[in-house]
N, C-alpha and C positions, 0 to 999 in steps of 0.2 A: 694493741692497746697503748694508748700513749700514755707516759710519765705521770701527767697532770690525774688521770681516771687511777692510776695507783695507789695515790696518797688518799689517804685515812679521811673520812669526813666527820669532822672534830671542830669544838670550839676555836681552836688555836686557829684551824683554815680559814672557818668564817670570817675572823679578826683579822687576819693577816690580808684578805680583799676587801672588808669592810671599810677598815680605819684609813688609807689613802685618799678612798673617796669623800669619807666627812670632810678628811682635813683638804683637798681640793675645793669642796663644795664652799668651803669657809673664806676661798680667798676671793669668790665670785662677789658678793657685799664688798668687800674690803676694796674693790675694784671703782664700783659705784659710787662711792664714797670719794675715793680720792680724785676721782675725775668729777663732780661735782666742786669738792671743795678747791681744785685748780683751778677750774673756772668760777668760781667767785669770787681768788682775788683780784678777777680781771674790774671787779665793783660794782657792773650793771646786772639786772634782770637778765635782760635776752639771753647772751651766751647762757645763761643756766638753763633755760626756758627750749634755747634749739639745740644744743648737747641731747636735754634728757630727753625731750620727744623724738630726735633724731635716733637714740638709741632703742627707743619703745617701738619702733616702727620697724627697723631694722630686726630685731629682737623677735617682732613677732612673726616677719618674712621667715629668718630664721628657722624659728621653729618648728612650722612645718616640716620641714627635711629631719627633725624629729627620727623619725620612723629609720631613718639609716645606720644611728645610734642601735637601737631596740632589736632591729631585724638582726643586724650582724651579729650581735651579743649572740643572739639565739642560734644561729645557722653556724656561727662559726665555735662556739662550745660544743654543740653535739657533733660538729665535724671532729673534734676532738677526744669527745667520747666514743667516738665507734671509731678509733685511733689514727685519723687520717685527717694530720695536721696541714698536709696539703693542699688539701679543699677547701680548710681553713681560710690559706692563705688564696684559697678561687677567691673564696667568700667575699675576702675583704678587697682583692683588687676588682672584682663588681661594683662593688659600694664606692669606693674609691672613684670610679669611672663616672659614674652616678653622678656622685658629689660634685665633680668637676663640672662635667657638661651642665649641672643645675644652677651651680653658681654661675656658668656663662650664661646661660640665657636669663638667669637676672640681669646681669651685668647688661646687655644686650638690648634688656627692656625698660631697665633701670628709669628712665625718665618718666614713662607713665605710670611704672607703678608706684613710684615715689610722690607725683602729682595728685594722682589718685589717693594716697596716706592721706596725703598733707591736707586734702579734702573735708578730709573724712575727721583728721584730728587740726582743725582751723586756728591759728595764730594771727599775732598781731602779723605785718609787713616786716618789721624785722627779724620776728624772729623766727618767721619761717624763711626770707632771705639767707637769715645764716644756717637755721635747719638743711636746705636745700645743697648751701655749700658744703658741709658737713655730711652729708648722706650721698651725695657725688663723688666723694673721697671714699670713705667707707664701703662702698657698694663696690669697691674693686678687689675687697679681701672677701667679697661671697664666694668662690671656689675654694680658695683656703677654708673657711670655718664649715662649710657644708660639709666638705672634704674629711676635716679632722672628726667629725662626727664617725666616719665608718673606721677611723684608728682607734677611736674610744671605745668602740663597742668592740672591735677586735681584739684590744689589751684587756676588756675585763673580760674577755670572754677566757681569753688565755691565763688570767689568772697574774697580769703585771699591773696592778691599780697603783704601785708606785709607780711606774714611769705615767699613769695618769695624773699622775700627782705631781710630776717632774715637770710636764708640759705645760700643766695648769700655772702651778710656778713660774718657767719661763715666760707661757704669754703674759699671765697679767704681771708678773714684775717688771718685766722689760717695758710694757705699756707705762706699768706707773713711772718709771724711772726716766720714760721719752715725756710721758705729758708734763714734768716737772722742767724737764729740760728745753722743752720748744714754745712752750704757753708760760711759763716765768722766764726762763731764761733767754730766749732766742724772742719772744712776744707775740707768737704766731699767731694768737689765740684758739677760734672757736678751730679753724683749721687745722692745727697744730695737735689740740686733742683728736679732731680724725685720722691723722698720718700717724702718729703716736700707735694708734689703733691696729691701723693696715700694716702696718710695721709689724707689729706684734701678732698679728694674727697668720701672718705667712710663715713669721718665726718659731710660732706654734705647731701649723703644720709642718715644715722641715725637719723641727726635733720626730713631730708623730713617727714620720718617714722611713728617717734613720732607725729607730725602735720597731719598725716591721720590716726593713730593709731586706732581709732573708726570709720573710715569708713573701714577702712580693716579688723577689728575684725568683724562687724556686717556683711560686704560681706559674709566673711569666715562659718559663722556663721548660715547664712539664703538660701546656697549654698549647702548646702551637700556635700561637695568633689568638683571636681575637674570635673568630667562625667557633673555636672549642670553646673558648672562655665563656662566652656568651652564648649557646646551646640555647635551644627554644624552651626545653626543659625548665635551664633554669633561668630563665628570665620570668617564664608563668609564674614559677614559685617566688621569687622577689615582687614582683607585683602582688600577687597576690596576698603575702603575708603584710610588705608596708601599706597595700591598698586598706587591709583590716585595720593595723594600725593608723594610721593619718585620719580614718572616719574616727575611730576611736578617743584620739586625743583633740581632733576639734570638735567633739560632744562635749567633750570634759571642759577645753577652754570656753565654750559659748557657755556653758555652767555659768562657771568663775564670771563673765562679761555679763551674763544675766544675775547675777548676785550683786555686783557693783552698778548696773544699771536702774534694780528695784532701790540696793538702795540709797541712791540718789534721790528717792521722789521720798523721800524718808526727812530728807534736809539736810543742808550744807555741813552741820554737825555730826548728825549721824553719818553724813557720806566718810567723812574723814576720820572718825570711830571705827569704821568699816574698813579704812584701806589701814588704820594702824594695824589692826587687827588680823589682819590679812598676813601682815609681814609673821604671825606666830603659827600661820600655817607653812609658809616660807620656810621657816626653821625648822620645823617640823619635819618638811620634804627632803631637806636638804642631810637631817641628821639620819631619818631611815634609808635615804638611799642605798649607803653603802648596805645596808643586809640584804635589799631586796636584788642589788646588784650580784649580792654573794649568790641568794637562792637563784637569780638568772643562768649563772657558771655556773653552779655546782647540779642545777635541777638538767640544764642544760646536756653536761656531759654522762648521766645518769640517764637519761632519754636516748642519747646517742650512742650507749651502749647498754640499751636495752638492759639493764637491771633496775628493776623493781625496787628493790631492798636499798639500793643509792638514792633513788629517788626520795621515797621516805623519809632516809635520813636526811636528807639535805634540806626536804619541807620542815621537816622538826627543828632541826637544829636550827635554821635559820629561823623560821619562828619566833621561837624561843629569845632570840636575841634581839629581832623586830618589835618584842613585845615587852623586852625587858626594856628596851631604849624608849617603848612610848611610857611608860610606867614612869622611865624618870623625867620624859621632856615634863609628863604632865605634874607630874611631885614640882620642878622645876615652875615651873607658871602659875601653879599656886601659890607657890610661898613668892616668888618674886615677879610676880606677871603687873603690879602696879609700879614697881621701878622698870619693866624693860620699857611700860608706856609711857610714863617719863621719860627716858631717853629718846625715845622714839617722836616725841610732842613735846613743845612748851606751853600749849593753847590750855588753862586751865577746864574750856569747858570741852574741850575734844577728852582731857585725859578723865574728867567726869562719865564722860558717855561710855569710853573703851571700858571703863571698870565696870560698867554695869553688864556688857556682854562678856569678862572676861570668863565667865565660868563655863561659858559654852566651849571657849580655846583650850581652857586648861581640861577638859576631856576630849578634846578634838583629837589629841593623839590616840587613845584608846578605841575611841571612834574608827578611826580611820586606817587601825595601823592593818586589819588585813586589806584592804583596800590596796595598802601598798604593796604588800609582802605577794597575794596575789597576782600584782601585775609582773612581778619581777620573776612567779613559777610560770606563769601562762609565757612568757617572753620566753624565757628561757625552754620550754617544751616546745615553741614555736606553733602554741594550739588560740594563734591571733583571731580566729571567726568565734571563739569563746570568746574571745575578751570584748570585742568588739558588740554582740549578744547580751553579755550583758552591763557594758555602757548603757544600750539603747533599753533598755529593761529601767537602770536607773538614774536615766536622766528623765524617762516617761513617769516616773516616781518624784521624780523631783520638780518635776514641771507641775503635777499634781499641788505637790506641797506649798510652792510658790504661789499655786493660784487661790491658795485656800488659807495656809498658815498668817501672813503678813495681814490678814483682814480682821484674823482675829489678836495677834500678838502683836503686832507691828513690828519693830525692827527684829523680835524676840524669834517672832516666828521666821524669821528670814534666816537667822540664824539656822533655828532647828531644822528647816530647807535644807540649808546646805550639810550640817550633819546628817539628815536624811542619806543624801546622795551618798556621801563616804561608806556611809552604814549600808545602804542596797550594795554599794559594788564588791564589798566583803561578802554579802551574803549570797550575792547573785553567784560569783566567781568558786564561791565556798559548794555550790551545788555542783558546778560544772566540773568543780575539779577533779571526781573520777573518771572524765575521759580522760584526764593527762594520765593516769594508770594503764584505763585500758588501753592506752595509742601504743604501749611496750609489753602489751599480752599480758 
């Protein structure tokens, strides 16, 4: 039994793998932000214009590999709970291996699939010109971030969310602190912001590195090559489990793209009422993570040594504090959900519109929060063909909703769509979750 399945499952745990991760998730805007505002004191349009789309494109490439984050979390906690930290450390130089080779064959393919974007999200001449430059540069830090995804889901799995917190820190300070220096100072401009990047992004990874250093030496080590490490065994099972995941979470993004698509046909006002809006489920995401992260460990290692009564506890407690933090975003959005749209807009008739949907955000949390808290037990018990089951349950629900609400509510019922969906994937997840019991007798 290892160290980590010893200790007490208590409030104080939860908090202590929670809070790294808020305060990480906090610096990811803060990022956004200042690389925008670099590039506007360059004066013109474009550079702002092929920065942000450059990032959106790449961001979404990105995300797919997704699933390398998620799976590891889960594979390598229960390696921990049935005490064999070793495997752990299979887990993560797998994922690792992954990561690398994925980000090469971006890298590799890079020009059409980047031509391909830029298609699909069409600019003037310049500013996919400097898009182009800019995503050229960038596209050589895809192994690094792919990469750093299977040390994140290793470190929270292990229950070190500060040193995810450490790393998060370094890249984006190191980032902000290069694009101040090479785009004002040096004048590199749109360029200067992507090496800033790549910079930063490799930088990230080498912190990860060092911080699993000894779990990756002793995998290497206790593995013989490469024929052990990679066993048929367990490659079925990593496909398998991110296969469910990756169907999983582009259900959920074509959601979101079909939510900002309907409403579009809604009008240029409401469109951008819609993306303000958007940014308070953002926040939302960002502030539950850390608990559903906690219930990933903690359900995780509770699975992996087959105790029941850990599991329980870890679903409760973690709970319990998922649901305490939506109670407050939403008390939060109530009382101040007309100044964060102010901040967020000066358009007097965008901040008209967002007010009239805001009631639906300021229960989005409560809405939504086992939706989240769910995905983070189902991750962590590593029971992905649930989760995946019932995605497609509620996104079939939500597809319903969109063909039927917005005809009669307009923008209203678009909304209620999309809470819809949050609401089935709590309830769908909420059914399945006695087989994460039964999977531990």
């Amino acid at each position: 039994m290892s160290a980590g399945t010893d200790l007490a499952i208590d409030n104080r745990r939860v908090v202590a793998i929670a809070f790294p991760i808020v305060l990480s998730n906090a610096t990811v805007p803060l990022l956004g932000a200042v690389n925008t505002g670099v590039v506007g004191q360059l004066g013109e349009a474009a550079p702002i214009g092929a920065v942000g789309l450059g990032a959106i494109i790449l961001a979404s490439i990105y995300w797919i590999f997704g699933f390398l984050r998620m799976g590891t979390s889960g594979l390598v906690a229960q390696a921990r709970g049935a005490g064999n930290e070793t495997e752990g450390g299979a887990h993560l130089l797998r994922a690792l291996v992954i990561g690398v080779v994925a980000g090469l064959v971006l890298v590799a393919l890079h020009w059409p699939l980047l031509s391909l974007a830029l298609r699909l999200a069409p600019a003037s001449q310049e500013v996919e010109t400097l898009a182009r430059s800019y995503l050229g540069i960038r596209i050589w830090g895809a192994p690094a971030t792919i990469a750093l995804y299977a040390i994140t889901g290793w470190l929270i799995a292990m229950e070190r969310t500060r040193d995810v917190l450490v790393i998060q820190l370094v890249l984006n300070g190191l980032n902000i602190l290069l694009d101040l220096w090479f785009v004002l100072g040096l004048g590199w401009g749109v360029p200067g912001v992507a090496v800033a990047t790549l910079i930063a992004e490799w930088t990230g990874l080498a912190t990860g590195l060092w911080f699993a250093r000894g779990a990756i030496v002793k995998a290497w080590t206790q593995a013989r090559g490469f024929a052990q490490l990679f066993a048929r065994e367990q490659i079925d099972r990593l496909v398998r489990l991110n296969g469910d995941i990756l169907i999983r979470s582009v259900l959920l993004q074509g959601s979101f793209t079909t939510f900002i698509f309907l409403g579009a046909g809604q009008g240029d006002v409401t469109l951008a009422a819609n993306q303000v809006l958007l940014q308070f489920l953002e926040i939302t995401a960002y502030a539950l993570d850390g608990f559903a992260f906690s219930a990933e460990t903690l359900v995780g290692q509770a699975v992996g040594a087959r105790r029941k009564d850990r599991l329980r506890q870890s679903v409760a407690i973690s709970m319990r504090w998922g649901i305490g933090g939506a109670l407050l975003l939403s008390l939060v959005f109530w009382l101040f959900g007309p100044a964060i749209i102010a901040l967020l807009t000066t358009s007097p008739e965008v901040r008209t519109e967002a007010a009239r949907y805001l009631p639906w955000l300021a229960i989005g949390p409560l809405i939504g929060v086992a939706s989240w808290m769910y995905d983070g037990i189902f991750i962590g018990a590593t029971r992905t063909r649930e989760m995946r089951n019932a995605m497609l349950v509620s996104v079939a629900f939500y597809a319903l909703l969109c063909l039927t609400l917005p005809l009669w509510l307009g923008n209203h019922g678009l909304w209620a769509a999309l809470m819809g969906l949050n609401l089935m994937r709590g309830v769908t997840m909420a059914k399945l979750y006695p087989r994460v019991e039964a999977s531990i007798g």
